[in-house]
VONU-582619 format. One record per residue: residue in three letters; x, y, z of N, C-alpha, C in turn. Coordinates in steps of 0.1 Angstrom, whole numbers, padded with zeros to 4 digits, always signed. Example, Ala and Ser with C-alpha at 12.3 -4.5 7.8 and 13.67 -1.06 7.14 Angstrom:
2
ala+0132-0057+0078+0123-0045+0078+0132-0033+0078 ser+0128-0022+0071+0137-0011+0071+0129+0000+0079 
# end
This chain:
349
unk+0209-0033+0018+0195-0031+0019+0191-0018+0012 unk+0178-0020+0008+0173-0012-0003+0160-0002+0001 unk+0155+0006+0000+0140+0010+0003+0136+0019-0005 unk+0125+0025-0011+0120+0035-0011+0113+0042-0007 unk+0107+0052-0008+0093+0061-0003+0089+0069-0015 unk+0078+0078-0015+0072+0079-0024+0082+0093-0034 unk+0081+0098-0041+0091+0105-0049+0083+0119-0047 unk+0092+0128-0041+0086+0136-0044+0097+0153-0049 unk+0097+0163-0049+0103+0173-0051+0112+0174-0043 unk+0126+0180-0047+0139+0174-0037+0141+0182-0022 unk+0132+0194-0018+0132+0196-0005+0120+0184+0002 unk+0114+0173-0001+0107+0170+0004+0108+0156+0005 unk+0118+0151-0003+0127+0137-0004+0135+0140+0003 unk+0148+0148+0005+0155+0148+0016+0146+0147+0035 unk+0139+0156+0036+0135+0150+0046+0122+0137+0049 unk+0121+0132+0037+0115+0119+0042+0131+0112+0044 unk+0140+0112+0038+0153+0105+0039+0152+0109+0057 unk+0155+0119+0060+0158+0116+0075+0144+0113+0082 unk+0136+0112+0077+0123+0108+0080+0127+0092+0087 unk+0133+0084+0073+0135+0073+0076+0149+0068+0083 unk+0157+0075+0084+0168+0075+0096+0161+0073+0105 unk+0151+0083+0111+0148+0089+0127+0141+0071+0126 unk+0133+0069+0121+0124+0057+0119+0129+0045+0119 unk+0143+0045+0115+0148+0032+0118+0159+0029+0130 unk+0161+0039+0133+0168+0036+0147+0161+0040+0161 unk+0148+0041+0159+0139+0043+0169+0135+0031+0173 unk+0131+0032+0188+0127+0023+0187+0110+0016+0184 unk+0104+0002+0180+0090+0004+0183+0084-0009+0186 unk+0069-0008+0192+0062-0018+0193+0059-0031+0187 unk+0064-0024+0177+0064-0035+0162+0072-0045+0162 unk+0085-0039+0167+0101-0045+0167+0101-0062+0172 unk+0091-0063+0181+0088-0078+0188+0076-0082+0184 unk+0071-0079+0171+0060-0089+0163+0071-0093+0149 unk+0060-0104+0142+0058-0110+0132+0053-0106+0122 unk+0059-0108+0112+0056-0100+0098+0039-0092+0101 unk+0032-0103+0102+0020-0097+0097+0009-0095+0113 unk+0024-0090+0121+0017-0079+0131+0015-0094+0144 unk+0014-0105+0145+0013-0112+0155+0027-0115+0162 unk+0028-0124+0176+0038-0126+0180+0050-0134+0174 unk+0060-0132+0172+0068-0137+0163+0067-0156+0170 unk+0072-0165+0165+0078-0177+0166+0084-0182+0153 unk+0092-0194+0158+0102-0202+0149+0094-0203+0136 unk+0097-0198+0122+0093-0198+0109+0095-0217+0107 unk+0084-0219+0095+0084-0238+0090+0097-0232+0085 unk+0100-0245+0082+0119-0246+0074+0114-0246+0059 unk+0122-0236+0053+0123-0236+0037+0136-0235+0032 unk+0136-0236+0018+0150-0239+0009+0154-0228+0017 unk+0171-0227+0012+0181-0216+0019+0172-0205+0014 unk+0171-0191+0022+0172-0178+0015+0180-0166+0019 unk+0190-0169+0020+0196-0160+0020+0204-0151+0010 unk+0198-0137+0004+0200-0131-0003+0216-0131-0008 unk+0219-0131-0020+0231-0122-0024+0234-0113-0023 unk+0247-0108-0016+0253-0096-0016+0244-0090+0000 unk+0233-0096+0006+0225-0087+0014+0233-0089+0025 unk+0230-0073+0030+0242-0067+0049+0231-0065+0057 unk+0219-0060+0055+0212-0060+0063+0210-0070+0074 unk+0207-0069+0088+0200-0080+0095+0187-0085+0089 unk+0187-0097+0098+0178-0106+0094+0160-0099+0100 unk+0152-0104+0097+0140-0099+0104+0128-0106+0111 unk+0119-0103+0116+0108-0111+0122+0101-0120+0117 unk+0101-0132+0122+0094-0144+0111+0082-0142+0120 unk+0070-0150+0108+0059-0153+0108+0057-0160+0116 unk+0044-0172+0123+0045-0182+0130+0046-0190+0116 unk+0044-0205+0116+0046-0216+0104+0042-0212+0096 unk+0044-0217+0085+0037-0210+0072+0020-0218+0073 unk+0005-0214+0071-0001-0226+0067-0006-0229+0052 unk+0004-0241+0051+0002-0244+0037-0011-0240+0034 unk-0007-0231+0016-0017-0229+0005-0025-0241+0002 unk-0038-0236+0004-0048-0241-0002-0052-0247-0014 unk-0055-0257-0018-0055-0264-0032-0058-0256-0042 unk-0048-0252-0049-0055-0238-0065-0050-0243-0073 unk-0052-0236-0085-0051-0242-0096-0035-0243-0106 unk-0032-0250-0115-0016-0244-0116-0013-0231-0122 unk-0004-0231-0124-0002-0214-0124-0001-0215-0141 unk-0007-0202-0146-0007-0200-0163+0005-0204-0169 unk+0006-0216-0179+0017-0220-0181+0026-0208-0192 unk+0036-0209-0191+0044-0195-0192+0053-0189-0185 unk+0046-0188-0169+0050-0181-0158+0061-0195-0152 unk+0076-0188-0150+0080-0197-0142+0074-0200-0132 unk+0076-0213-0125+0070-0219-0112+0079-0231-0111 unk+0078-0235-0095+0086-0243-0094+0080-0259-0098 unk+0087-0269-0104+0078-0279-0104+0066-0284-0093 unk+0054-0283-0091+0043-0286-0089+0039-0277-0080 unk+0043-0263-0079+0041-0253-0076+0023-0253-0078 unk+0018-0248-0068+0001-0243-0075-0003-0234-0069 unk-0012-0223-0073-0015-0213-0067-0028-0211-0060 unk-0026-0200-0049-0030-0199-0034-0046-0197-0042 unk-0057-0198-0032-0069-0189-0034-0068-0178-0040 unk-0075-0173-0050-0071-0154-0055-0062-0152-0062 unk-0051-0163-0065-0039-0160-0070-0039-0167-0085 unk-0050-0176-0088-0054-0178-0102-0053-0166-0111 unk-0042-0173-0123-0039-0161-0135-0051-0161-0140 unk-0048-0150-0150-0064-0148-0162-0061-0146-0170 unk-0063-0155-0184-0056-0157-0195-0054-0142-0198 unk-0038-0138-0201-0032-0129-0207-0040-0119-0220 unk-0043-0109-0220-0051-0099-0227-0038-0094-0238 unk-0041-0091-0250-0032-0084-0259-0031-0070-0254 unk-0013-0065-0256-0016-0050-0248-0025-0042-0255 unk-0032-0031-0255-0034-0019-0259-0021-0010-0265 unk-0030-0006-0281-0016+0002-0290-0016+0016-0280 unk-0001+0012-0282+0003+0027-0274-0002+0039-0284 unk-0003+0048-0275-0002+0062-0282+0014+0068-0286 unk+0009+0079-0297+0020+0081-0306+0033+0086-0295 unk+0046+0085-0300+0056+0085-0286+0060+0074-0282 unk+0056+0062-0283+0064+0050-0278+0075+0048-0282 unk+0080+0033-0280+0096+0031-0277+0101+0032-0292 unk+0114+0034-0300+0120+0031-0310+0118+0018-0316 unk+0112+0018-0327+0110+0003-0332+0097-0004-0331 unk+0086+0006-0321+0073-0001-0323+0070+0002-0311 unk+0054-0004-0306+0050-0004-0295+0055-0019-0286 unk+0051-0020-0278+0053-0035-0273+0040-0047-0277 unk+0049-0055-0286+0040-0067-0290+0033-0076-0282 unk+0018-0079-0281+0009-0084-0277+0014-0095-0272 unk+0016-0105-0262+0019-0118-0260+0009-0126-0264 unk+0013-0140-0265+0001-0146-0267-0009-0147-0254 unk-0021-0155-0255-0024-0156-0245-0020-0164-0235 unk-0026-0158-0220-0014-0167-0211-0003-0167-0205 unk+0005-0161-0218+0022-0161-0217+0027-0155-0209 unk+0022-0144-0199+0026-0140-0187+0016-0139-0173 unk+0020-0137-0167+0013-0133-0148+0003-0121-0149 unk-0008-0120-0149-0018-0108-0154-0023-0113-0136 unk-0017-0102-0126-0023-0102-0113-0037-0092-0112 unk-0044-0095-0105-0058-0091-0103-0062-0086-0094 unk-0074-0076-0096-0074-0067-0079-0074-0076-0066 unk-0069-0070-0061-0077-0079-0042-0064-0090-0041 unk-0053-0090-0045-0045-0101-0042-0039-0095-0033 unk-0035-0107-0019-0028-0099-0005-0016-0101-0014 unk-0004-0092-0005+0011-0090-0015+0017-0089+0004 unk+0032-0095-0001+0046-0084+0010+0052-0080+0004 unk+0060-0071+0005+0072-0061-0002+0080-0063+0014 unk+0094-0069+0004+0101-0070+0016+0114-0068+0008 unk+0117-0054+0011+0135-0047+0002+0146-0051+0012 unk+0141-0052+0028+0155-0055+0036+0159-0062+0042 unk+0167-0071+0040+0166-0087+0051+0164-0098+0042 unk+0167-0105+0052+0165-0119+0047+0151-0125+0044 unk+0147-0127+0038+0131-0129+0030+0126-0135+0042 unk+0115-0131+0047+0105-0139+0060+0097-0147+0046 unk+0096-0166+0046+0087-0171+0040+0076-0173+0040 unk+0076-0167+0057+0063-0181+0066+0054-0167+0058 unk+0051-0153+0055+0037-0149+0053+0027-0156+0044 unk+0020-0161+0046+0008-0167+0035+0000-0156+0029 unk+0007-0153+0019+0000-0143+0009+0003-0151-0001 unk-0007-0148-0015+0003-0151-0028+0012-0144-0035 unk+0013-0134-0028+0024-0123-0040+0030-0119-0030 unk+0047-0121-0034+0062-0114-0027+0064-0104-0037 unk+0067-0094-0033+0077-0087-0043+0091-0085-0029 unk+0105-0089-0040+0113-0087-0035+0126-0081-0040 unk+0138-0079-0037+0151-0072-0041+0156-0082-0055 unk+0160-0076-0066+0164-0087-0076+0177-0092-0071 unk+0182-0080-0071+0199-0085-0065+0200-0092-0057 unk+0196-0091-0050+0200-0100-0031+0193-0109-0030 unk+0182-0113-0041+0180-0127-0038+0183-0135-0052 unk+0188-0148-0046+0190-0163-0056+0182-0168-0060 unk+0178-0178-0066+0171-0185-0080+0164-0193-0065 unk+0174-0196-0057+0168-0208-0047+0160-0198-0038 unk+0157-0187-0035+0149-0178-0029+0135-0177-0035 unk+0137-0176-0049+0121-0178-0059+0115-0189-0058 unk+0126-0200-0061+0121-0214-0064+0114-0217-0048 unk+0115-0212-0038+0111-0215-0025+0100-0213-0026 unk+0098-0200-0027+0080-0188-0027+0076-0199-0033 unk+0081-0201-0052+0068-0207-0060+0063-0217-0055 unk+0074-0227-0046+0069-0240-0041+0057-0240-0034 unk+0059-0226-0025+0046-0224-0014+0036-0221-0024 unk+0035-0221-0036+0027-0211-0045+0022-0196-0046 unk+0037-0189-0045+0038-0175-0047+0040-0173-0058 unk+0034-0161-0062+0041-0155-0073+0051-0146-0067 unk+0062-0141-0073+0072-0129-0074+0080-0125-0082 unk+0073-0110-0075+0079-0095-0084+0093-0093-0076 unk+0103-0091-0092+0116-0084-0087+0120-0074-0089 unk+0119-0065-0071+0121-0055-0075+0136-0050-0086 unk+0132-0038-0094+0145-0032-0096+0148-0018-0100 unk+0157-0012-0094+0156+0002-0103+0161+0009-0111 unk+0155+0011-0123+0151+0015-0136+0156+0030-0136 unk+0156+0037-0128+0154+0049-0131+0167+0055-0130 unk+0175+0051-0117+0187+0057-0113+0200+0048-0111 unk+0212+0054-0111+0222+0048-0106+0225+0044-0094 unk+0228+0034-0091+0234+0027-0074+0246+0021-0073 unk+0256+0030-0067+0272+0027-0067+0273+0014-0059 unk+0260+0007-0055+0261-0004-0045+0261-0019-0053 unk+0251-0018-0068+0250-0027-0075+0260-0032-0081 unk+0260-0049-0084+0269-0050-0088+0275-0047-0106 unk+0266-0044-0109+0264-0040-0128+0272-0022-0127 unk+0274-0017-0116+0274+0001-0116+0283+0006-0122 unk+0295-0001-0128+0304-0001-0134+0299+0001-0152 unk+0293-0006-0152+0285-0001-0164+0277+0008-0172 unk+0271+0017-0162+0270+0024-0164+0277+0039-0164 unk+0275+0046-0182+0286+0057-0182+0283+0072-0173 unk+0293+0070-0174+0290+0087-0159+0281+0097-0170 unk+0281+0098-0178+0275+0105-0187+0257+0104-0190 unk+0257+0093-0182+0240+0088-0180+0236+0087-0165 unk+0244+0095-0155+0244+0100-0142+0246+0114-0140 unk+0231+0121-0137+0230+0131-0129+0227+0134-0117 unk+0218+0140-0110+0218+0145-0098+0218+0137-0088 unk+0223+0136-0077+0217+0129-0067+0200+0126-0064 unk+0195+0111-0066+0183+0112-0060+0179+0118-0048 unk+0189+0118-0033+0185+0119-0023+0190+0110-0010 unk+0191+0096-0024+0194+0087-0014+0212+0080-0014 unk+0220+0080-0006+0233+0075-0005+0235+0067-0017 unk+0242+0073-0026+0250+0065-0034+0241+0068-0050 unk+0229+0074-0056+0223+0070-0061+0223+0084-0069 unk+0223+0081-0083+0218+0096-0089+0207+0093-0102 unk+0208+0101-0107+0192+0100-0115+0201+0099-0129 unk+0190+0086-0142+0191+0086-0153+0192+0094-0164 unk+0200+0097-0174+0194+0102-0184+0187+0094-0195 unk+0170+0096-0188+0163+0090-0196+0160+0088-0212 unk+0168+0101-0217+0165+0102-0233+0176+0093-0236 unk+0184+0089-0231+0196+0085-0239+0188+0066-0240 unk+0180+0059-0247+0175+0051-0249+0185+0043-0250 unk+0196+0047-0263+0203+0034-0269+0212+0029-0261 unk+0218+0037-0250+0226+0030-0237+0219+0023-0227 unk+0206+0030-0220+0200+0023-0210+0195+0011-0213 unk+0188+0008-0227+0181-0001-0234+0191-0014-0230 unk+0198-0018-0236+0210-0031-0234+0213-0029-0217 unk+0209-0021-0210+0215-0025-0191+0202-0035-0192 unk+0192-0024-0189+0177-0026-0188+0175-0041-0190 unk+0175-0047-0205+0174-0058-0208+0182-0068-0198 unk+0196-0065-0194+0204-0071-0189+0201-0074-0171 unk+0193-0063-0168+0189-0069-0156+0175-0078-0152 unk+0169-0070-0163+0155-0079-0169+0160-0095-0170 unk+0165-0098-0180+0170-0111-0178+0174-0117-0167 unk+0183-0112-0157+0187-0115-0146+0173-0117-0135 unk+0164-0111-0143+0149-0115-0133+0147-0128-0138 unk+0145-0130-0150+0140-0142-0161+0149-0150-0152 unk+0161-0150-0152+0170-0160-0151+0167-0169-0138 unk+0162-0160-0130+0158-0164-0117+0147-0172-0112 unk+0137-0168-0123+0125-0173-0121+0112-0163-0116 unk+0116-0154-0113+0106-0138-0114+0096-0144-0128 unk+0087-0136-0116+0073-0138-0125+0069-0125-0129 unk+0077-0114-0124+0072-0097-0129+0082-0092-0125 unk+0084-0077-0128+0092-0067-0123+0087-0056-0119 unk+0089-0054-0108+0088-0038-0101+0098-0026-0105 unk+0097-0021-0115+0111-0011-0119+0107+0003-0110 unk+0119+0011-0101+0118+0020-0096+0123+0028-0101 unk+0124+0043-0093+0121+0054-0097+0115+0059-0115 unk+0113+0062-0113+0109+0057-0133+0096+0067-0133 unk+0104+0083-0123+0094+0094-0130+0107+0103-0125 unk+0112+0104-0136+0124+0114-0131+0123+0130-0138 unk+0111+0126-0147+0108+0140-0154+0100+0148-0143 unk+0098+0148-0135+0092+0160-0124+0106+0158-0115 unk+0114+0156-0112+0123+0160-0102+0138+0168-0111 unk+0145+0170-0096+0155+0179-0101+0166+0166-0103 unk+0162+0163-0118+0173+0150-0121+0186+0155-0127 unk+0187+0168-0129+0202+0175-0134+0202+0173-0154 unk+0188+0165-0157+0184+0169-0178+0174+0174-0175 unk+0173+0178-0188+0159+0185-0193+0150+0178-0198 unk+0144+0167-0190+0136+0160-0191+0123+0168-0195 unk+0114+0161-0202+0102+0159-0202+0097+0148-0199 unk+0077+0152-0200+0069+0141-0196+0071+0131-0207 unk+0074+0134-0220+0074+0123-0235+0085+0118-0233 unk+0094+0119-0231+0110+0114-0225+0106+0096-0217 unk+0097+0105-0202+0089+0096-0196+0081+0084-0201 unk+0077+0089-0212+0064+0082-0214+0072+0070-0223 unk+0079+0074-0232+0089+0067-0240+0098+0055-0235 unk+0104+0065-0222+0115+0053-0211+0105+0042-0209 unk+0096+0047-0198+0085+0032-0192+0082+0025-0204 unk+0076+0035-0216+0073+0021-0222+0086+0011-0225 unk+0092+0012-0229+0106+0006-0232+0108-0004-0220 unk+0103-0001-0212+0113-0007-0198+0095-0019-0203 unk+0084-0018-0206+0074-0025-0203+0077-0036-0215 unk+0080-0029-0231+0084-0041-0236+0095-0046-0237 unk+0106-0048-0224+0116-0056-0224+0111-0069-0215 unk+0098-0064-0205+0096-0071-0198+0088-0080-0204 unk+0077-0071-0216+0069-0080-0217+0077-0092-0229 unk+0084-0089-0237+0098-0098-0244+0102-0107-0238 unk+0101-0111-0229+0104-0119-0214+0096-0127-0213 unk+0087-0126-0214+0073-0131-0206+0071-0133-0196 unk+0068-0117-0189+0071-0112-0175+0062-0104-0175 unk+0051-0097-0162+0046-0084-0158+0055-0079-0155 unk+0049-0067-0159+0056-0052-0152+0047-0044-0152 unk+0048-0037-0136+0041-0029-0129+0048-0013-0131 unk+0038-0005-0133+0038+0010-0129+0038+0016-0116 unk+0057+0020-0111+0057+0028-0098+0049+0039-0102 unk+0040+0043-0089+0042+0059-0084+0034+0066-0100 unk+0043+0078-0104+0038+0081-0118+0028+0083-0120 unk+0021+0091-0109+0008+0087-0111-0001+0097-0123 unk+0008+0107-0127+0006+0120-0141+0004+0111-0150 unk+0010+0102-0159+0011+0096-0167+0003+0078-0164 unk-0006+0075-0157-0011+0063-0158-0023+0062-0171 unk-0028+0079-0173-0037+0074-0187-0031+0070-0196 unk-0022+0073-0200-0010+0071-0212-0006+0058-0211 unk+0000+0055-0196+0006+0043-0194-0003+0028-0191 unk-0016+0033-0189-0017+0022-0182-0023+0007-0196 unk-0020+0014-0206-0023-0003-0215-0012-0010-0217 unk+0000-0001-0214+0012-0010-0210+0017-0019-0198 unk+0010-0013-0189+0015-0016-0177+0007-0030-0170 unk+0006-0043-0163+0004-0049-0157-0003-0050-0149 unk+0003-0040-0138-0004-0037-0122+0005-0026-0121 unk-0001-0023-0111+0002-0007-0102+0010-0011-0088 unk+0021-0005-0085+0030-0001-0072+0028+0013-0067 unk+0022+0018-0055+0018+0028-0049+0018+0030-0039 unk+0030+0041-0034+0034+0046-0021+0026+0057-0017 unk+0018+0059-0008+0011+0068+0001+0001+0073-0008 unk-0006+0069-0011-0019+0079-0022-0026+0080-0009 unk-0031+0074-0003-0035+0078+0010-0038+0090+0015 unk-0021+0090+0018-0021+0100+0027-0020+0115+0015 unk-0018+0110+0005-0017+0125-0005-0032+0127-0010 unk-0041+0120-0003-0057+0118-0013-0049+0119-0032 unk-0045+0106-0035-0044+0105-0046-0047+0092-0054 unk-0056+0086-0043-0059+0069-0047-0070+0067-0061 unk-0075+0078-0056-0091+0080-0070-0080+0078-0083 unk-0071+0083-0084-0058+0082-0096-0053+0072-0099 unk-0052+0062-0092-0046+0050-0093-0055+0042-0096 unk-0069+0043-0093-0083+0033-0094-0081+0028-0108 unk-0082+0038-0120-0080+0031-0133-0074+0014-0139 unk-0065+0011-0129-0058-0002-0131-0069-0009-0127 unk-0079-0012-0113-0086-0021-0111-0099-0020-0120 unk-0102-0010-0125-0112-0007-0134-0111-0014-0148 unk-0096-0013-0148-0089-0022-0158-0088-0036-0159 unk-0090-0044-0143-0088-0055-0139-0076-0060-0135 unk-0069-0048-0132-0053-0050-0129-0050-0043-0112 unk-0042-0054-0110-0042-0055-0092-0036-0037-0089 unk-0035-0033-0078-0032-0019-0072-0025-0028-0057 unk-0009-0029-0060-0003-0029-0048+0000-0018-0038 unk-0007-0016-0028-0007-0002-0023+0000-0003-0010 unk+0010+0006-0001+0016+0009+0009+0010+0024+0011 unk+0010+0023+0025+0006+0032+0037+0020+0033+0043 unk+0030+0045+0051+0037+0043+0059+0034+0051+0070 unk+0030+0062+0066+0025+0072+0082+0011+0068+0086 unk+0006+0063+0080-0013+0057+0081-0012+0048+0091 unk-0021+0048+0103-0028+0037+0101-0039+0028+0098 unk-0033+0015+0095-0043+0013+0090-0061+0014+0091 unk-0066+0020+0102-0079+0027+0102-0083+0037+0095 unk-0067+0045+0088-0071+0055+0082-0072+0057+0069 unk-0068+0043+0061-0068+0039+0048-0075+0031+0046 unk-0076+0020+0054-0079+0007+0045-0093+0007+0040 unk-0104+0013+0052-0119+0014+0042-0119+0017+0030 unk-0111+0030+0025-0113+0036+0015-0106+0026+0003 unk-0092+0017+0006-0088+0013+0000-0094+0003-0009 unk-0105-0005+0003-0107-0018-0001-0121-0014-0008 unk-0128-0005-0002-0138+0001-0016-0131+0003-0030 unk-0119+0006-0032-0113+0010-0047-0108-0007-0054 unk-0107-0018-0043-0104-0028-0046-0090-0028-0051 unk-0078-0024-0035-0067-0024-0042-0061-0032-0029 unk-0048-0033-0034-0043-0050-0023-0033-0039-0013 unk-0040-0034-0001-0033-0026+0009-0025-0033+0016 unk-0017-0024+0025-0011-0023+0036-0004-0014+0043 unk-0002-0017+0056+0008-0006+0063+0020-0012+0064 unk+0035-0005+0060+0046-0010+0059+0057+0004+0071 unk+0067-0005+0075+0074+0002+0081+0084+0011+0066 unk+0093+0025+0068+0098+0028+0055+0112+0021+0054 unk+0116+0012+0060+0126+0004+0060+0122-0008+0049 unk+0111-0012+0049+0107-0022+0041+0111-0033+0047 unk+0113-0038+0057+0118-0049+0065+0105-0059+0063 unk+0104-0071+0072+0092-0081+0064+0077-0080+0074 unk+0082-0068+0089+0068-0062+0092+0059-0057+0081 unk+0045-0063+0085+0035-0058+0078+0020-0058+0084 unk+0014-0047+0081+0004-0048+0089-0012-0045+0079 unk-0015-0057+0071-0025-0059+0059-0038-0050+0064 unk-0050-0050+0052-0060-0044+0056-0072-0056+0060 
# end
């Protein structure tokens, strides 16, 4: 099992890390609900999901799922399962050409325009779960999962799309994880500091012509599955103590690269966190992934994407939800409160 929290300067990530120890072996009131905060019961029956490689326990189902509402099919392009159709709200919008990057982009060009269509262009106000730990709860009726690429199977996507989900897979972009199965591949020479978190150290982002061919390789492995986007993590390692001499252009160069492999795919890809570089970034970027602006008053920063017409998937973890969600749903971004375990509790706005 996987998680993150929001990235911050390394005396301040280490103790969210024990932050989220204390938090996961405590106990709470939560512990005996259902994903989305009601009393658990028996989940409807769906294809197998039981992740790959996942050790975690299992977690709180939903009550039945109630079947998605009649929508329309999904932009063709986007895998889906055969007769898959999507929920209310979850109608694509025909695909926009990116915006030319500014000078600094990837080697070889900016990322080419798709046609129209050709990918998942999510839109403000779509409910989402993020679920990094456990066995995928199906029964939430939202249209957007984002989930672990690794640990889940082709038959775990193909399930969502049947309900008519889209899903984002997660993955992380930024650092090394002695847990994955690819880690071998990576040369020690493109491993520095400890992020913070067991097992994990930070990229050397300048080194393009090595990360480039992983990158693609796990990208694909989204494609292969049937992922409709990717969530790439950590992927601001130029403000922390990553052990190079990173810069912000370093930054701005990696994402983009990571956005046209995605978009080469015919895939979204969303912008973690990063919130210094969203002017720069955001004609590349999809949608927005955002951990606590909330609680940092840093949401006005992230508004750009919905202004843009591009969804803002947002987590709360110390909030509750009385303390964010007004402000959130005035900015028109797809809230919630999440435990920092990322387990499939969730408590929407």
């Amino acid at each position: 099992m996987n998680r993150r929290t929001r990235l911050l300067p390394v005396a301040i990530t280490i103790a969210a890390a024990l932050l989220a120890t204390s938090c996961s072996s405590s106990g709470s009131d939560d512990d005996n609900s259902s994903a989305d905060g009601s009393p658990s019961s028996p989940p409807a029956a769906t294809a197998p999901t039981t992740p790959d490689g996942s050790t975690a326990p299992g977690t709180p189902s939903d009550a039945a799922t109630t079947p998605p509402a009649p929508g329309t099919p999904s932009t063709p392009g986007s895998p889906t399962a055969p007769g898959a159709t999507t929920p209310p709200g979850a109608t694509t919008t025909p695909g926009t050409p990116s915006a030319p990057s500014a000078p600094g982009g990837t080697p070889g060009g900016t990322t080419p325009p798709p046609p129209a269509g050709a990918r998942w262009q999510p839109t403000p106000g779509l409910a989402w779960q993020w679920q990094l730990g456990g066995t995928v709860d199906q029964s939430v009726d939202v249209p957007v999962y984002d989930i672990d690429g690794f640990e889940n199977d082709a038959s775990v996507v193909a399930a969502l799309h049947a309900k008519g989900r889209k899903v984002i897979c997660y993955i992380n972009a930024g650092s090394w994880e002695n847990f994955r199965p690819d880690s071998a591949a990576f040369a020690k020479s493109l491993q520095g500091s400890d992020t913070g978190w067991k097992g994990e150290k930070w990229f050397d982002i300048r080194k393009l012509d090595q990360l480039k061919p992983l990158m693609a390789a796990r990208f694909d492995m989204c494609k292969s599955k049937g992922f409709d986007a990717i969530e790439p993590d950590t992927i601001e390692a130029y403000n922390q103590n990553s052990g190079f001499p990173l810069t912000p252009d370093d930054q701005v160069k990696y994402n983009r690269m990571l956005a046209q492999l995605a978009h080469e795919r015919g895939l979204a890809i969303g912008l973690k966190n990063d919130l210094d570089q969203i002017p720069a970034l955001l004609p590349d970027f999809d949608f927005a992934v955002n951990e606590e602006c909330s609680q940092f008053d840093e949401c006005d920063r992230v508004a750009p994407f919905v202004k843009a017409g591009k969804a803002v998937f947002h987590v709360e973890y110390k909030l509750g939800t009385d303390q964010f969600c007004a402000k959130a749903k005035s900015l028109g971004f797809s809230s919630m409160q999440k435990k920092l375990d990322l387990d499939a509790w969730r408590k929407p706005c």
